[in-house]
C-alpha positions, -999 to +999 in steps of 0.1 A: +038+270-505+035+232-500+076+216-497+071+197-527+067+220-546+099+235-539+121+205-559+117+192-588+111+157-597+151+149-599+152+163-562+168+193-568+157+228-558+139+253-580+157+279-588+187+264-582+219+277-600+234+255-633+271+237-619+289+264-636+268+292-616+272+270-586+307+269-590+311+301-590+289+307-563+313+281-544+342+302-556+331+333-541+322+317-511+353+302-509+371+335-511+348+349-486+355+325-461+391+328-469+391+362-463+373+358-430+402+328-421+431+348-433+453+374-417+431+397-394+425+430-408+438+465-411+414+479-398+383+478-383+362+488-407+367+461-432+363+435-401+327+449-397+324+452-436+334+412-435+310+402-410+280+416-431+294+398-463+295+364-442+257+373-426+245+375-465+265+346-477+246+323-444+215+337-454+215+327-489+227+289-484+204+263-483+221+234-461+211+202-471+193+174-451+222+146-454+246+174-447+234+179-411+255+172-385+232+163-356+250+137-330+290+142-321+314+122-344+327+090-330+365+107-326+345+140-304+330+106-281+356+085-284+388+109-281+411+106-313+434+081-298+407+051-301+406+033-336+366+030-346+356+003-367+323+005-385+309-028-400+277-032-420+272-067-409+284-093-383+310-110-386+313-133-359+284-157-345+259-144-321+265-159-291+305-145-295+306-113-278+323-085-296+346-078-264+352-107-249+350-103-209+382-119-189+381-154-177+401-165-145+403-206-152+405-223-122+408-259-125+419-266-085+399-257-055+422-231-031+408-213-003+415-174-007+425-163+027+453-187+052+425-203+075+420-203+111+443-235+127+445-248+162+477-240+163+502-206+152+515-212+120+548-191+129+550-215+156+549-245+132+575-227+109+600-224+140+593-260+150+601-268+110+638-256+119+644-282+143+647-317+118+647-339+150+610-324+148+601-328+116+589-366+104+581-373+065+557-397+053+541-413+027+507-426+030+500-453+009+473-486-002+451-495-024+419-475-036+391-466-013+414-472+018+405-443+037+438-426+032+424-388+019+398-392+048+427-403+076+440-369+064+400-353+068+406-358+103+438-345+108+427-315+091+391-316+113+412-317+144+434-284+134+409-264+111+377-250+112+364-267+085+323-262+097+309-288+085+273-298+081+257-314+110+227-327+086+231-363+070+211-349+036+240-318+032+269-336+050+299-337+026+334-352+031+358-324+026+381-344+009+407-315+017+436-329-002+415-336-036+416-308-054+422-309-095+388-307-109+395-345-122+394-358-087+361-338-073+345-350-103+354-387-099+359-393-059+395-407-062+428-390-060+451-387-092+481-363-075+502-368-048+495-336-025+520-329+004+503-315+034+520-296+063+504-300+094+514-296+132+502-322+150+508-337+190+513-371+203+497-386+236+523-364+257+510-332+238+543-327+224+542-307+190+556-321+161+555-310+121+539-341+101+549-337+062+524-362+049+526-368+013+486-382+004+489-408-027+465-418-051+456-453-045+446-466-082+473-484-094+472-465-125+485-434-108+519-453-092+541-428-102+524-402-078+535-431-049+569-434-064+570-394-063+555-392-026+582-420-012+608-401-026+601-377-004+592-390+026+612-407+048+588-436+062+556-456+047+523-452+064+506-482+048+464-480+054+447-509+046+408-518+049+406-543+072+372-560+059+392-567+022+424-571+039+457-569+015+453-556-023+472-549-050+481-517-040+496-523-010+514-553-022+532-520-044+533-498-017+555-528+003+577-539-026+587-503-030+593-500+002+615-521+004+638-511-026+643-481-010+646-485+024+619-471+042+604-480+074+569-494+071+542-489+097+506-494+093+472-485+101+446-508+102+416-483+087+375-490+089+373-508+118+338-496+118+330-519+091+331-552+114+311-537+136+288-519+114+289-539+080+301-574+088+283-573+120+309-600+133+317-607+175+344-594+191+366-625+192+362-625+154+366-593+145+402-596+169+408-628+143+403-608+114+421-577+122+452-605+130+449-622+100+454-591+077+484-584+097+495-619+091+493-609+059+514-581+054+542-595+074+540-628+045+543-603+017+574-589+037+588-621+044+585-629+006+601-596-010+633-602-027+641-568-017+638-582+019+679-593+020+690-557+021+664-540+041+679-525+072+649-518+092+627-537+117+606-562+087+582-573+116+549-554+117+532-561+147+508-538+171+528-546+201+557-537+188+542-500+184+543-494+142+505-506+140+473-483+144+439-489+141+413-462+129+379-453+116+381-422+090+346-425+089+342-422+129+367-400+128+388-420+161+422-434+161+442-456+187+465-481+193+477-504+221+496-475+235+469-446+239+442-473+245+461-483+277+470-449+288+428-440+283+423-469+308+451-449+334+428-417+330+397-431+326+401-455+356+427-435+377+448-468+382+484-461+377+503-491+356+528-490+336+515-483+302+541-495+278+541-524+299+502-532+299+502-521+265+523-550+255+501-573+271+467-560+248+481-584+221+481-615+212+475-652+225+473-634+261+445-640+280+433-618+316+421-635+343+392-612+362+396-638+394+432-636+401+440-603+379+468-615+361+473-617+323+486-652+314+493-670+279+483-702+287+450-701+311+441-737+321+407-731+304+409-715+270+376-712+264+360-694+297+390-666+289+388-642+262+422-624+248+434-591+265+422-572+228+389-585+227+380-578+265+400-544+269+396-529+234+373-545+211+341-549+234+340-514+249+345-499+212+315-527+202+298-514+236+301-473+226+288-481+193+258-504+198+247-485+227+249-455+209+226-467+179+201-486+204+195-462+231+172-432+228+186-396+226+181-391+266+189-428+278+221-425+258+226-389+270+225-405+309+248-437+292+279-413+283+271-390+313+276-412+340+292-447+323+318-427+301+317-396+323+311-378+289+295-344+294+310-322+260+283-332+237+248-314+237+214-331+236+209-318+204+235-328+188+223-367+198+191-359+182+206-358+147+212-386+124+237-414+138+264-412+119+269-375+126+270-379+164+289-409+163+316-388+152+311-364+181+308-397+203+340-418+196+359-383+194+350-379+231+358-414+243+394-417+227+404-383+225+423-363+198+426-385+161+462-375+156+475-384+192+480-425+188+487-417+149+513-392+159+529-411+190+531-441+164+551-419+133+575-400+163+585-437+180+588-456+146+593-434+119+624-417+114+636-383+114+653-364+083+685-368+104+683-404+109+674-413+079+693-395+059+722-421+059+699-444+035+682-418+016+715-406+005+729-442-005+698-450-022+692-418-043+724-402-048+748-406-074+776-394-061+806-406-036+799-415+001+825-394+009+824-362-008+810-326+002+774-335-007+771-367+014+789-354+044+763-322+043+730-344+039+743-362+068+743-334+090+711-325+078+721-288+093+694-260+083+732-238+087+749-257+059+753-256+023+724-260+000+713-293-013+677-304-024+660-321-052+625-318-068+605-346-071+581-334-094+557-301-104+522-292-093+501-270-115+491-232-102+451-232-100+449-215-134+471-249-152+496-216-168+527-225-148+543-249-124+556-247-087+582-273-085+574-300-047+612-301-033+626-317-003+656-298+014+684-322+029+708-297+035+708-256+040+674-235+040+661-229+004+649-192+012+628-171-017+645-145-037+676-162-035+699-179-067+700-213-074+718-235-093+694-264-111+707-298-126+685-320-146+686-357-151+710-361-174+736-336-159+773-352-156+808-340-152+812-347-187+779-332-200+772-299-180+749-284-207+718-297-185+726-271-156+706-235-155+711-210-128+682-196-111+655-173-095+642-189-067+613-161-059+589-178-031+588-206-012+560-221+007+544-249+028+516-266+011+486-276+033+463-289+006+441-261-006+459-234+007+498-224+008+516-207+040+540-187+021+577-189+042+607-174+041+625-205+035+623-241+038+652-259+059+666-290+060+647-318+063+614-297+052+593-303+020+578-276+004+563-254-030+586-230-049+580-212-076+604-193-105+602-181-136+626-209-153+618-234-130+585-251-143+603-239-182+638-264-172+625-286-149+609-320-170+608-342-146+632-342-114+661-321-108+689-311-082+695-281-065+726-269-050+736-230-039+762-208-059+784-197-031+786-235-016+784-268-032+792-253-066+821-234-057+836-264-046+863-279-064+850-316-061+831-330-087+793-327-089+769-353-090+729-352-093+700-374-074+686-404-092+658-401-116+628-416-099+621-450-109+584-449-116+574-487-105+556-493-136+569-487-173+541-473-196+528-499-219+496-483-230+497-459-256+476-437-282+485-414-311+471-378-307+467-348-331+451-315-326+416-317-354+429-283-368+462-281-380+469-245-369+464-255-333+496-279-335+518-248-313+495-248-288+494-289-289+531-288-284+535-267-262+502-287-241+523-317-247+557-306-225+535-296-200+515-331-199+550-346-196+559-326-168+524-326-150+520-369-157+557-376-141+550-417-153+539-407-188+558-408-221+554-383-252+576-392-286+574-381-315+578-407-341+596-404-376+564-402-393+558-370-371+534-390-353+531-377-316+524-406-296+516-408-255+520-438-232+503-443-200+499-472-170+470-474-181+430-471-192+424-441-161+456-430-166+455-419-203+416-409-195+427-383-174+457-372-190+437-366-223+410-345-201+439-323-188+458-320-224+426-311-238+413-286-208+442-274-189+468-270-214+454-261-249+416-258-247+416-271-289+401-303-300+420-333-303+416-365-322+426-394-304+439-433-320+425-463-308+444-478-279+483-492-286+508-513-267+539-513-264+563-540-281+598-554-269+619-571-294+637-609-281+654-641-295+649-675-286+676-693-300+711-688-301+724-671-334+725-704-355+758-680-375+786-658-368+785-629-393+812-606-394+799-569-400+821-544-423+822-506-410+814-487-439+844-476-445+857-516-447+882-512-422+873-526-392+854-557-389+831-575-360+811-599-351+785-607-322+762-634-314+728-634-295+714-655-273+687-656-251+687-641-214+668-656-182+638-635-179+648-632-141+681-616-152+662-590-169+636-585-144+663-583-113+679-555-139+650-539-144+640-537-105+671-522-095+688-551-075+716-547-095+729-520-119+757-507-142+768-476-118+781-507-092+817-517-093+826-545-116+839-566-085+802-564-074+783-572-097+807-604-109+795-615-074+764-605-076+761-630-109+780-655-098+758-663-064+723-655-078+726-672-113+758-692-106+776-683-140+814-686-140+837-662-126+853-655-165+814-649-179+805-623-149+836-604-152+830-601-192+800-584-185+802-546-203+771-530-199+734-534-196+712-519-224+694-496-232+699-478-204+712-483-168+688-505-161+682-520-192+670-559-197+701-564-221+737-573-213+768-573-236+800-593-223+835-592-240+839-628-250+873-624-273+901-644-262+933-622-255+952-642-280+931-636-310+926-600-302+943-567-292+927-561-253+946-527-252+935-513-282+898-529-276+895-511-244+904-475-265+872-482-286+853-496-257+830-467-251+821-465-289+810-499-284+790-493-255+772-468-272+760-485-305+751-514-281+727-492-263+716-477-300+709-511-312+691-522-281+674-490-279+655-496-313+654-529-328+654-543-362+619-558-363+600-531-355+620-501-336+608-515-306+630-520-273+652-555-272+646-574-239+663-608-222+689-608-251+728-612-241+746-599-268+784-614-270+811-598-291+831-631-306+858-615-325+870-577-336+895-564-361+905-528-354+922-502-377+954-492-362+949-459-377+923-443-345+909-423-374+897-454-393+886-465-360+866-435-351+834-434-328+811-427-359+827-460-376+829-484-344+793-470-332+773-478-363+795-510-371+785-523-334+746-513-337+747-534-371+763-564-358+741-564-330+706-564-357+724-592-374+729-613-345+694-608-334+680-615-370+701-649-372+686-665-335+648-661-337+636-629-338+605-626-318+578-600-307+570-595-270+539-580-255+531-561-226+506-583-196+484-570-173+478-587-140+442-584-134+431-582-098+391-590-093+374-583-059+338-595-063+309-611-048+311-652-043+280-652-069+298-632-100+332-649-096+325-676-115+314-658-147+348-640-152+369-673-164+350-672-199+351-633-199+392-636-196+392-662-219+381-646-250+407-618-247+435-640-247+436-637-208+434-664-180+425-669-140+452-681-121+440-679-090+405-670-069+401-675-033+377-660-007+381-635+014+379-644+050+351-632+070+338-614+046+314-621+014+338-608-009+361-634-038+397-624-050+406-635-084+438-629-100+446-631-135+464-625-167+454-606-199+475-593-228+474-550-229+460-548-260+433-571-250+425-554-218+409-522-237+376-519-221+374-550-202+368-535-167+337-513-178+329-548-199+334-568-164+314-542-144+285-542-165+287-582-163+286-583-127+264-551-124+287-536-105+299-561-078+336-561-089+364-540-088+389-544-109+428-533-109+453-536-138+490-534-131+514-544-157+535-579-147+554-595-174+562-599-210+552-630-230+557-643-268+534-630-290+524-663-313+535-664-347+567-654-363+573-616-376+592-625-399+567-651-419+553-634-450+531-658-458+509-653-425+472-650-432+461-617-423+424-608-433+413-572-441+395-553-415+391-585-395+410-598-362+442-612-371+441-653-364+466-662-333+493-674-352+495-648-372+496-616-347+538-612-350+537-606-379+503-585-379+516-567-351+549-560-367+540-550-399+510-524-384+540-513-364+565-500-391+539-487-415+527-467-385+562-453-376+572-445-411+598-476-415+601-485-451+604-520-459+608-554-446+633-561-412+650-586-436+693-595-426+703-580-463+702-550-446+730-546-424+755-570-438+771-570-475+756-587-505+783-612-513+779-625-476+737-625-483+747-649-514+773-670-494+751-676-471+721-681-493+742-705-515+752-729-483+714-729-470+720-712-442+697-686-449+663-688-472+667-682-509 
């Protein structure tokens, strides 16, 4: 019988019973099998009797095709502890996979294993013990220096870095570049501390802490960092462009802070190679960029209370010269001892090596160096003869001759015999390297001998490390232990800043240790910034669980890092407390001292940010993971800025165009990994007067029972700026800075002793002087209320009337004060607000104006595209103040100004213009005006056009508070009474 004709055309079998037969059918079957599953039987003869029942009931079921069971179930494959999900379509896109596999970001380059060193790293941990050892520096200049590739060699010398001998694959390792931001643009953005143990020309073994900083401009917070640390200034300049912006910054911090400056004269290679120059020019050209440095110096204002050596000079031992590229280094010093080994003629070599520079002259006939030869122009100098011809000779010769002529020129004129033929049968500039490094030796010896005679150790200069960054007294437990500098004594460090892990999740915080050893897995106690006796909130006790010594792209983990040391450590608070800098003392020393403690400065970043751009993550659940990107920007960008305005607006200022660039690229790909919409470019505003309040007002505390009144005037911009640069400050006693005022601005001795504080912070551009007469009011009860005072000063110059913006170059003077004799009348909330409003009335009866952040703009071009840039500046508000040319070299420097919120784009719009002949640099200078009057609300401003000249105040000011969520018009009425708004009104003092 065929199988259809065993169902029916519903499907169901023939024959089958109805449901009620089938249900019974079920019910018997269902008894069956429960007999079979019950209790086992009495005896066996039902069991076998059951079996045959179950046999018949098999037999006649028919077991349905859908019913089969004919793969295991997902819990028999799976185990019943897995949860299986089925879905009858896809839910996510295609290219998501359904388990995503785990990703290990890595966003800096680290090798995996320590590498093979010239030297034993236990050895250069032991040597780190010994602080008389140990020298700290900073190298520093302007971009494209040669300052990561100075470090290239040191690292060549001591590594096995293997190289590529072939010109087509050759790569410079750029060791100390590692964020993904500076592979991918060729310039570093971090300061990174390398470790190295290095010897000098006596083969004496020293440990080198070189900090490498960026040199864009942009990035001077990273040198700010990096001279905090170190205790001396390597400044490396290009000698074909001679002295740039950055290393104008590099000197002028230097000087603030006391640290020695030596310097290394880099790409010497260039005049020989490039400029193509003789040797008695190229020996005039290395002296005039000298020349220049030592003018800068000369010209600091810092230069008064420096207490080092301000000459910089290469017979005086502080000056190198070197070729990063050629990979040899030397000075006076190891180029006169190479002549003793060379020539096996024993001479004094400090002695002849004072004689290699200079107006001194060597006469071949009588052998004798003089100054003043009879005939000048038969002599050459002693450099040029005895240094710069035989480097000109090694080079020429080497690029002229043929692989076996030049093999025979090294053999028998150099008595070179280390290199092999082959390696002279490569490309030039790959056995010039091997060349030079031959005929002057190790790179690091002259560099080394230079940093151990001239640069300090952490014991000697840890007198004027401690008076410039700490806080406390000169006398008291901390100083007289970061004197001694003892790796035995009590704990005391600081942290500088934090360096990302290579997976951007967590921090390891860069400290230097002045005091004690900080060894891993011990406690610690941190303080932050604003720690003080009086506020000891900002204090955490904590894990310190490893420590290490960072050597670029690798970390030697230690046991501990002693005094005078700088090194990584790593906690699981650390990077979580830590925002920007912080202290660090031990539990069971400094802190269970009875003496008061005191932290180490905040750093002072060199440039305030000015630039700024309003950021929000494109979807709105992302905002968590946008905050929580945002604290770790602030912490990873030490110069960077991130408020929150009261429109909930989260706003970010930056140095700069390069700055912000990158710190967007790391908020977007290190930190959250979301999308992020960005504002067009901002500035920052300062608030200022330029008249004297044309009215006393007196100013009510809301309660009515104290009264006040202050006038404004305008402050020398110098004032300000001197402020502002640290040349004088609040902490100083009051005797001091009276003086101070008295003999750099010549005010009278009553003035500079009424001077209160500076505003809005330390080292703020405001001042407020007591100008009450001691007849009119109570002094003693004035000084009980003086702190209250103080503070709504610093409220009111923190965020100004006009716009919320900073108040700058204003002196605020309180005329007259009535007090409550009831000191609960006279509270802080009353005096506090009362003060902060007196102070916005004052400034809205003398002037108001806007100020606006400027941009120096330093241009080094070709002589041909110079002269296009006037017009280009012109047009953004900007002007030239200066262009001159570059001596011996092709090259044009032109200075100018441009307002920041004119500069956006203008270097990629000047480097298109000139094709790319001209760098250019932007580093903030000054404030100006902006034109118009903020308060004018008759000023013509056009929709969705540029705002005419005369009318930006008041375009910028209005822009401003709709921005921030600031309701209204910055009008007087607001912060003093109506009937005094109508008194005043009435006599014309004030419009109608």
């Amino acid at each position: 019988m065929d199988e259809d004709d065993l169902y029916d055309e519903f499907g169901n079998l023939i024959n089958e019973p109805v449901d009620s037969e089938a249900s019974s059918a079920s019910d018997s079957e269902e008894e069956v099998l429960g007999q079979t599953n019950g209790k086992h039987p009495k005896s066996g003869s039902d069991d076998s009797e059951n079996d045959d029942a179950m046999e018949e009931v098999e037999s006649s079921t028919v077991a349905l095709y859908e019913d089969k069971q004919f793969y295991p179930s997902m819990s028999e494959t799976f185990g019943p502890d897995v949860e299986t999900i089925i879905a009858t379509s896809d839910e996510q896109d295609i290219n998501v996979p359904i388990v995503a596999p785990i990703e290990e970001k890595v966003f800096k380059i680290e090798e995996k294993e320590l590498p093979t060193t010239t030297y034993s790293k236990e050895y250069m941990v032991n040597i780190s013990n010994i602080p008389s050892r140990v020298r700290n520096i900073v190298l520093a200049g302007n971009l494209h220096t040669g300052k990561t590739s100075l470090v290239d060699a040191l690292i060549a010398e001591t590594h096995d870095l293997k190289l590529s001998k072939s010109l087509k694959t050759f790569k410079p390792p750029r060791y100390t570049d590692n964020h993904i931001l500076e592979v991918e643009r060729g310039c570093s953005v971090k300061m990174t501390p390398v470790t190295l143990l290095l010897e000098d020309l006596s083969d004496a073994s020293m440990v080198v802490n070189i900090m490498d900083a960026p040199g864009h401009v942009n990035f001077s917070d990273e040198l700010a960092v990096a001279a905090r640390l170190a205790d001396s200034v390597v400044l490396v300049i290009d000698v074909v462009e001679g002295l740039q912006r950055g290393e104008e910054i590099a000197i002028e911090h230097a000087l603030q802070h006391k640290l020695p400056i030596l310097l290394v004269i880099n790409k010497i290679d260039r005049l020989v190679l490039e400029l193509r120059i003789p040797p008695a020019d190229a020996y005039l050209k290395i002296r005039h960029t000298i020349d220049e440095v030592n003018e800068h110096i000369q010209k600091s204002g810092f230069l008064s209370s420096y207490p080092h050596n301000a000459l910089i000079s290469p017979s005086l031992g502080n000056v190198c010269f070197a070729s990063s590229t050629l990979q040899f280094c030397f000075s006076l010093r190891s180029f006169a001892k190479l002549y003793n080994e060379r020539l096996g003629v024993q001479v004094d070599t400090d002695a002849f090596a004072k004689r290699l520079w200079g107006d001194v002259y060597y006469e071949a006939t009588t052998r004798r160096f003089t100054k003043k030869p009879a005939n000048t122009g038969s002599l050459e100098r002693s450099f040029v003869s005895f240094i710069l011809k035989p480097l000109y000779k090694v080079i020429t010769i080497s690029l002229s001759k043929d692989p076996k002529e030049l093999n025979r020129f090294l053999k028998k004129s150099l008595n070179i015999n280390s290199i092999p033929k082959a390696t002279l049968e490569l490309d030039p500039q790959i056995f010039l390297k091997d060349i030079c490094g031959a005929f002057f030796g190790r790179f690091s010896a002259a560099l080394v001998d230079m940093i151990e005679k001239h640069a300090p150790s952490p014991e000697e200069a840890a007198s004027y490390k401690l008076s410039d960054t700490y806080t406390g007294p000169e006398s008291g437990i901390v100083s007289r232990n970061v004197l001694k500098c003892d790796p035995e004594g009590p704990l005391i460090a600081y942290v500088a800043k934090l360096v990302d892990t290579s997976d951007a999740e967590r921090f390891y915080a860069v400290v230097r240790v002045l005091s004690g050893t900080l060894k891993a897995n011990s406690q610690i106690v941190l303080l932050g910034e604003t720690y003080t006796d009086d506020f000891d909130e900002d204090l955490k006790d904590q894990d310190a669980k490893k420590t290490f010594y960072n050597v670029g792209r690798y970390k030697i983990p230690v046991a501990g890092i002693p005094a005078g040391s700088i090194g990584l450590v790593s906690g699981r608070d650390i990077d979580s407390f830590i925002t920007k800098t912080a202290t660090i003392y031990d539990m069971d020393g400094i802190m269970s001292d009875e003496e008061p403690i005191f932290i180490f400065k905040p750093l002072n970043y060199i440039f305030k940010p000015v630039l700024k751009v309003a950021i929000q993550p494109v979807n709105p659940s992302d905002l968590p993971k946008f905050t929580a990107g945002l604290k770790k920007i602030n912490r990873s960008y030490v110069g960077c800025e991130v408020r929150v305005e009261e429109s909930g607006e989260h706003v970010v200022l930056g140095s700069g165009e390069l700055y912000m660039d990158c710190l967007l690229h790391d908020l977007r790909k290190l930190y959250t990994d979301i999308e992020i919409k960005v504002s067009d470019p901002m500035t920052k505003l300062a608030e200022t007067c330029v008249e004297s309040s044309f009215v006393k007002i007196t100013v009510d505390s809301s309660n009515k029972k104290n009264k006040m009144s202050i006038i404004a005037e305008p402050l020398d911009p110098k004032i300000g700026e001197d402020i502002e640069n640290g040349k004088i400050s609040q902490s100083q006693p009051t005797r001091e800075i009276s003086k101070f005022f008295r003999n750099e601005y010549g005010w009278d001795s009553l003035a500079a002793r009424s001077i209160w504080a500076f505003g809005s912070d330390e080292n703020g551009s405001t001042i407020l002087l007591d100008d009450t007469l001691p007849d009119e009011v109570d002094k003693k009860r004035l000084n009980q209320v003086k702190d209250f005072i103080i503070q709504g000063f610093k409220w009111a110059t923190r965020e100004g009337p006009l716009c919320d913006e900073p108040i700058r170059y204003v002196a605020f003077k309180i005329m007259s004060i009535d007090l409550s004799p009831n000191s609960i009348e006279s509270n802080g909330a009353q005096i506090i607000q009362m003060t902060r409003n007196a102070c916005y009335a004052a400034l809205m009866t003398s002037s108001p104006k806007l100020l606006e952040p400027v941009y120096q703009v330093d241009i080094t071009c070709t002589t041909t595209v110079a002269e296009k840039l006037s017009g280009f500046l012109d047009k953004r508000r900007g002007s030239i103040v200066r262009d001159y040319p570059i001596g011996g070299t092709p090259l044009y420097k032109v200075i100018g100004y441009v307002p920041v919120i004119d500069s956006v784009g203008l270097e990629t719009d000047i480097r298109l213009l000139t094709q790319g002949q001209a760098m250019c640099l932007f580093t903030f200078e000054k404030w100006q005006l902006v034109p118009g009057n903020p308060l004018d609300r008759d000023a013509f401003i056009p929709v969705l056009k540029r705002a005419p000249v005369q009318s930006l105040a008041r375009d910028f000011t209005t822009k401003t508070r709709k921005r921030k969520g600031i309701d209204g018009e910055p009008s007087l009425e607001k912060y003093i009474d109506e009937e005094l708004i109508i008194k005043l009104k009435e006599s014309g003092i004030i419009d109608g």
